[in-house]
N, C-alpha and C positions, 0 to 999 in steps of 0.2 A: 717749120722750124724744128730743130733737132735742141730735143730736152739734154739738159747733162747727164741724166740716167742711160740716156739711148746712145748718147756720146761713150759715156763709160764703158755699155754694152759691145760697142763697138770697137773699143779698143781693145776690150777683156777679149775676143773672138780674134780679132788679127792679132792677138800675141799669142794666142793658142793655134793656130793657124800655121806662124810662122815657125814657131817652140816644135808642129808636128813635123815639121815637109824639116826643120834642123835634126829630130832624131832619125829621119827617114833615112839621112846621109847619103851616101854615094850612088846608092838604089832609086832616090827620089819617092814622093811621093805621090802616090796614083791621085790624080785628078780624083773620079769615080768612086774612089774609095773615100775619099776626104771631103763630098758632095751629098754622098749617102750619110756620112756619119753628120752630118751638122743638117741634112731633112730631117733626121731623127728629132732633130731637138726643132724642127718649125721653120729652118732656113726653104727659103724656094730657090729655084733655080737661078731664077734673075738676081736677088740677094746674094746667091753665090757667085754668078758670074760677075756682079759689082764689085764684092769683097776682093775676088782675087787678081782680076783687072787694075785694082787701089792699089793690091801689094804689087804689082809687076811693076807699074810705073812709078810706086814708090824706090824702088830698085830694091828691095826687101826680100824680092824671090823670080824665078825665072820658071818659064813651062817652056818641054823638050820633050816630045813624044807622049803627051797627054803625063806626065807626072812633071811635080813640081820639088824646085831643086831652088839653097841657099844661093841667092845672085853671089854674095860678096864670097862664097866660098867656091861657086863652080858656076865659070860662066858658062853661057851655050858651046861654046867653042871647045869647053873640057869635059863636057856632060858626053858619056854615051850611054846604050844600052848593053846588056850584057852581048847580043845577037852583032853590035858593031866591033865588040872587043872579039869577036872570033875571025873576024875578018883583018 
């Protein structure tokens, strides 16, 4: 069972989560980089790949090329990388 503290935890993490891959903007944010900085603080892998699997199907965010991008601001279909824009 999940204590309200650890509920708290967990929501304080996905608004931080969501608030970075929002500043990351049009770039997105690197998967890898957003993975490392939250093993810093005691996340594992699988805790990350839970956390961020929540936010996709929450529809809160989208991954496109290993970085992750605002769903409601850019869906897959408007996301590129810069390497797509040269083409």
């Amino acid at each position: 069972m999940v204590t309200k503290q650890q509920l708290a935890t967990i929501r304080a993490v996905s608004q931080a989560v969501v608030e970075t891959v929002r500043e990351a903007g049009a770039h997105g944010a690197p998967s890898g980089v957003m993975y490392a900085a939250l093993m810093a603080h005691g996340c594992t892998l699988s805790q990350y790949q839970s956390l961020m699997h929540a936010l996709v199907s929450a529809g809160k965010v989208v991954l496109r090329h290993d970085c992750y991008f605002i769903a409601e601001a850019h869906g897959p279909e408007e996301c590129e990388t810069d390497a797509e824009r040269l083409f």
